[in-house]
C-alpha positions as CSV (number, residue, x, y, z in Angstrom):
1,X,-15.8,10.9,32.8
2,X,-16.1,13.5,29.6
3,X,-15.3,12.2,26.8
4,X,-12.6,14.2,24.8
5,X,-11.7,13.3,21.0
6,X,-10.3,15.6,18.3
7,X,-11.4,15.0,14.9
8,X,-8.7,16.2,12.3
9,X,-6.1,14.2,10.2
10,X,-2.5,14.5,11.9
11,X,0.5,16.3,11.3
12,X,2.0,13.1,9.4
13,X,-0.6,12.5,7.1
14,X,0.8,11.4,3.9
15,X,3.9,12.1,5.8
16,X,6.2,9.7,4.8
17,X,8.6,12.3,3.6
18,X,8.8,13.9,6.9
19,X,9.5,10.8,8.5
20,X,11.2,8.3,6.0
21,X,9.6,5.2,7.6
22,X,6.8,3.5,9.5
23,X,3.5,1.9,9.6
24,X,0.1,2.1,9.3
25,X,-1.2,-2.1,8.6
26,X,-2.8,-3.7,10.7
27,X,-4.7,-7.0,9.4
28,X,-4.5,-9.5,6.8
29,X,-3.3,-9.2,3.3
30,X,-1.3,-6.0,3.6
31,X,0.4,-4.4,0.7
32,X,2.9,-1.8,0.7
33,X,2.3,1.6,0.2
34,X,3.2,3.1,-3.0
35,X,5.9,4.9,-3.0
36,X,7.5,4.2,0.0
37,X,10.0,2.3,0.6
38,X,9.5,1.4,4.2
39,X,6.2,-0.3,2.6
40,X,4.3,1.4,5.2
41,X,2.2,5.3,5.5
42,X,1.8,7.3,7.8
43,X,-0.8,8.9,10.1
44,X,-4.6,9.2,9.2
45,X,-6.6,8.6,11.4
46,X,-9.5,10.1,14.4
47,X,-8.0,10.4,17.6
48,X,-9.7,8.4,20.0
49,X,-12.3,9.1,22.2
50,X,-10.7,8.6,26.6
51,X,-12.3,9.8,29.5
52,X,-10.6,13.1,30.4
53,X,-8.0,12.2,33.4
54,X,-8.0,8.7,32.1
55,X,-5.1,6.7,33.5
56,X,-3.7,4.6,30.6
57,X,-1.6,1.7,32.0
58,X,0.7,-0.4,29.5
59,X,2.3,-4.0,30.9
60,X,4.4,-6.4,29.6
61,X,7.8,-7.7,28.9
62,X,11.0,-5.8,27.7
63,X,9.7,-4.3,24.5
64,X,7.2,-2.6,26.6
65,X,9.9,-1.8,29.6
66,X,12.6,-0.1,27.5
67,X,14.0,1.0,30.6
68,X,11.5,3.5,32.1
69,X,12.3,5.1,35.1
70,X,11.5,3.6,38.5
71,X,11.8,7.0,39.9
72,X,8.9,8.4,39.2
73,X,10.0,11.8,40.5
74,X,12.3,12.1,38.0
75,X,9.7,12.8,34.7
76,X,12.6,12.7,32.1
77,X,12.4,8.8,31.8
78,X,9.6,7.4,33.8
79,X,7.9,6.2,30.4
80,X,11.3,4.6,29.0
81,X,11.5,4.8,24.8
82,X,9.2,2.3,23.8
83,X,6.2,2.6,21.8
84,X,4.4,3.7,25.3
85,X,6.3,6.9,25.2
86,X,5.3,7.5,21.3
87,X,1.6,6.8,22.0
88,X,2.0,8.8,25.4
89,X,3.9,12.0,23.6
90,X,1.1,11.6,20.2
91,X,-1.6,12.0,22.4
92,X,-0.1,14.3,24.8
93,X,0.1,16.7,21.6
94,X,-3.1,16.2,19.8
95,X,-5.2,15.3,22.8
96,X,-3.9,18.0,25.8
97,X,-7.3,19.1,26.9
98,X,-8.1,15.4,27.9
99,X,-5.2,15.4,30.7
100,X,-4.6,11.7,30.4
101,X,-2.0,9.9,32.3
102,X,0.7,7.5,31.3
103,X,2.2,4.6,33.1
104,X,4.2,1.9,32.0
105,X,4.5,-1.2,34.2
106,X,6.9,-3.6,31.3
107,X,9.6,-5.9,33.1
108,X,12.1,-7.4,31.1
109,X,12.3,-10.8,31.0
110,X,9.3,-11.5,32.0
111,X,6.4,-14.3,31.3
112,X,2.7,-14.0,31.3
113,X,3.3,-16.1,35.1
114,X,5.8,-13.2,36.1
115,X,2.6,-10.6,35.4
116,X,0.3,-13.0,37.4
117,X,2.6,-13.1,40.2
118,X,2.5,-9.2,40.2
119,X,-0.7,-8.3,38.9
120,X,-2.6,-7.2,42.4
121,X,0.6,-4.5,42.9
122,X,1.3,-3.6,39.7
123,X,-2.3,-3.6,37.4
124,X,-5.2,-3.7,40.3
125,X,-3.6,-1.5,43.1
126,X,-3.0,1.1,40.1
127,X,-7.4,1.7,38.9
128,X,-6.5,2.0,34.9
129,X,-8.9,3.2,33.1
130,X,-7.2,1.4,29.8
131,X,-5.1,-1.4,30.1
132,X,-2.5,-2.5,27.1
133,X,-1.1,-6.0,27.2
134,X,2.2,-7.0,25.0
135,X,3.2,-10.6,26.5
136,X,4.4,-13.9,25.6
137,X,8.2,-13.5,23.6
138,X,9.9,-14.6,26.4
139,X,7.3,-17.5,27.2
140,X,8.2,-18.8,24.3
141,X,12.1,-18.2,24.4
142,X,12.2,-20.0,27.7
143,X,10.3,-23.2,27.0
144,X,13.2,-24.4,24.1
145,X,12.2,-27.4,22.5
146,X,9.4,-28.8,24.4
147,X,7.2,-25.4,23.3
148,X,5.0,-22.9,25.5
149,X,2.0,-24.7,28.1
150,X,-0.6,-23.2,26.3
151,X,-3.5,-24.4,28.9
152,X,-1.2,-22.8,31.5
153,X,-0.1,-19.5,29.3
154,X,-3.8,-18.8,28.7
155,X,-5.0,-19.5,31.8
156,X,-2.7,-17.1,33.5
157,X,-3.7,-14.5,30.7
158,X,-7.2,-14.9,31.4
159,X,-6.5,-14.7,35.3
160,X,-5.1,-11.0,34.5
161,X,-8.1,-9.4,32.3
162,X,-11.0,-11.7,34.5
163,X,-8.8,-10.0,37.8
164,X,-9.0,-6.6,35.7
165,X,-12.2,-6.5,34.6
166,X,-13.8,-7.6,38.1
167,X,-12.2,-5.1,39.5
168,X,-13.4,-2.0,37.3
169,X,-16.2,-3.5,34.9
170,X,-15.9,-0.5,32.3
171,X,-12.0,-1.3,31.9
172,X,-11.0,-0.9,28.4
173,X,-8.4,-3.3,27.1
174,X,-5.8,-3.6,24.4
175,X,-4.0,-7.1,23.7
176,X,-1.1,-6.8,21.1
177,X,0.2,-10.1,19.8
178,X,3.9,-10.9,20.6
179,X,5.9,-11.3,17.8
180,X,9.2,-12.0,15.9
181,X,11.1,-11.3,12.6
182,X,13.7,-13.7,11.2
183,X,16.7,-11.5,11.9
184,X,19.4,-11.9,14.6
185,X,19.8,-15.0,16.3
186,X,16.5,-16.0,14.3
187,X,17.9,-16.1,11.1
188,X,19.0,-19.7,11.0
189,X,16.1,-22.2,9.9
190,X,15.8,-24.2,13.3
191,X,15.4,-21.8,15.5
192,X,13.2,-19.2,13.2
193,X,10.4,-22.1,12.8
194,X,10.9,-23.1,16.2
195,X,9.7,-19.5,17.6
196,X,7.5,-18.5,14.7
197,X,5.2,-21.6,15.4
198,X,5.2,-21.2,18.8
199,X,3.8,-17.3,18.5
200,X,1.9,-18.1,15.9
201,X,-0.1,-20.7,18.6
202,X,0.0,-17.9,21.1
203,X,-1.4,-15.0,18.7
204,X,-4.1,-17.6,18.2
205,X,-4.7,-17.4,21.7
206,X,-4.5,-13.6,22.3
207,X,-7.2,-13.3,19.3
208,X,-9.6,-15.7,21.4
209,X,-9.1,-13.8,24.5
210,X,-9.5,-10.5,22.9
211,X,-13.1,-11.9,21.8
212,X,-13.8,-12.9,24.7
213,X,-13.2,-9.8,26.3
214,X,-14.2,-7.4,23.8
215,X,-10.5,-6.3,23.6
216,X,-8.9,-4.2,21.1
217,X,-7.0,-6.5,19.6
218,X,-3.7,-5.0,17.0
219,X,-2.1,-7.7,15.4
220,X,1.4,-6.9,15.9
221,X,3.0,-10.1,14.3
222,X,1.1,-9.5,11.1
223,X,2.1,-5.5,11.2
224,X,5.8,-6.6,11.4
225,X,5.3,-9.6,8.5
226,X,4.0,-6.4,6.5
227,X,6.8,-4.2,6.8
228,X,9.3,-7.3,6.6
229,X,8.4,-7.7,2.9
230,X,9.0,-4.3,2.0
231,X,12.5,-3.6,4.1
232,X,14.5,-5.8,5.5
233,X,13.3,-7.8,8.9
234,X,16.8,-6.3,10.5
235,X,15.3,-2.7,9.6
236,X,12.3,-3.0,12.5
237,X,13.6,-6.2,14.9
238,X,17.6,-6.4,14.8
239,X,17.9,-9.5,17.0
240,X,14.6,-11.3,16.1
241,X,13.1,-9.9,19.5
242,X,13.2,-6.5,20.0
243,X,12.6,-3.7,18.0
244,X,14.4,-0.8,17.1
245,X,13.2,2.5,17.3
246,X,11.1,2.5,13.9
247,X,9.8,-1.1,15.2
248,X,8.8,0.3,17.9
249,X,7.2,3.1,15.7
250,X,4.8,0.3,14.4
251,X,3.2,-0.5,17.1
252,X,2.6,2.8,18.7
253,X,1.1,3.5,14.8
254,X,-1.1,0.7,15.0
255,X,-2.0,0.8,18.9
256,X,-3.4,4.2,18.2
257,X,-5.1,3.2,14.6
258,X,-7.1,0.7,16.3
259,X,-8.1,2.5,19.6
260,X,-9.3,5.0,17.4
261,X,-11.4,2.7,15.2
262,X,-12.9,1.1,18.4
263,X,-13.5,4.3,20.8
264,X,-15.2,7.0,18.3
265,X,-16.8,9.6,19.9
């Protein structure tokens, strides 16, 4: 495929007064950015570099579903309003001449053993070109006290990017860690250490795989820890789970921040 990539600082660069809010940190030992109070800049990055008709492909759980439309005839809501229709609309902007396409395959409520038990119809029957994996709240929300398998959780995780990449070898993959703020029903102390540690332990696992793979790996949990110290947690994640719009706003910010760093023309 030709390789299409614009090379040209966006719209919101320095752009925090045009937008008020939102994101740019994504690793360790993040500090706010000065004179902001979200704690977080804007857009500054290169574009990155996709295969011109690439078919980008996004799966997961409810963050990622955010209700996109099952009728794909109707093109007013087949990507839902999740961070899959911010990355989808950003590139759709800067990156027209590249003709990528956008699909987005979330199902709320679901586990990492619900996208196993769909993969083949869902992931392999639909050739992406770049695959983007956000999985493992609900895993964690559904094992209560006794705590998330984590032999079984990443072996089904590795089932679905071995089953990926055997089935197109130059697959490109992004693994976002799941995450959680203490807001909600996660502000009292039980239940707030209780999740934390358990995706903590499964962040640990999504880094391993992401080596393994040679994924793209954003660090969503630390992103949100970021932004948590300079706003309150309630401000991106209003019930400990799910983010609101600006959350959401974070991770297409950092999806795109490290694509671009990985893919250069």
């Amino acid at each position: 495929m030709e390789k299409v990539m614009l090379n040209r600082r966006t719209f919101l660069q320095g752009g925090a007064a045009c937008t008020g809010a939102v994101a740019t940190a994504t690793v360790g030992g993040l500090q706010a950015a000065p004179g902001n109070p979200s704690g977080v800049g804007g857009y500054d990055y290169r574009l990155p570099a996709f295969g011109k008709g690439s078919r980008m492909l996004f799966q997961g759980d409810s963050i990622t579903d955010m209700k996109w439309g099952r009728n794909e005839r109707d093109r007013n809501h087949y990507l839902g309003h999740s961070y899959v229709y911010l990355v989808a609309s950003r590139l759709g902007v800067d990156m027209p001449e590249a003709k990528l396409e956008f699909f987005n395959r979330g199902m709320s409520g679901h586990k990492v053993g619900d996208l196993r038990a769909r993969w083949q119809k869902d992931t392999i029957d639909m050739k992406p070109d770049v695959l983007s994996i956000l999985i493992g709240v609900n895993d964690v929300g559904r094992s209560g006290a006794r705590g998330v398998q984590l032999d079984r959780w990443e072996a089904d995780y590795r089932f679905l990017l071995d089953s990926s990449t055997k089935a197109n070898p130059k697959l490109r993959l992004v693994l976002l860690d799941p995450f959680v703020l203490r807001s909600g029903r996660l502000k009292d102390d039980g239940a707030w250490k209780q999740w934390r540690g358990e995706v903590d332990k499964l962040c640990g696992i999504v880094a391993r795989l992401a080596t393994d793979f040679k994924a793209v790996h954003v660090r969503t949990q630390e992103v949100f820890d970021a932004a948590a110290k300079a706003v309150d947690p309630a401000h991106w994640i209003w019930d400990g789970v799910h983010p609101l719009p600006q959350g959401h706003e974070l991770i297409a910010r950092n999806w795109l921040q490290e694509a671009s760093t990985r893919w250069k023309a």
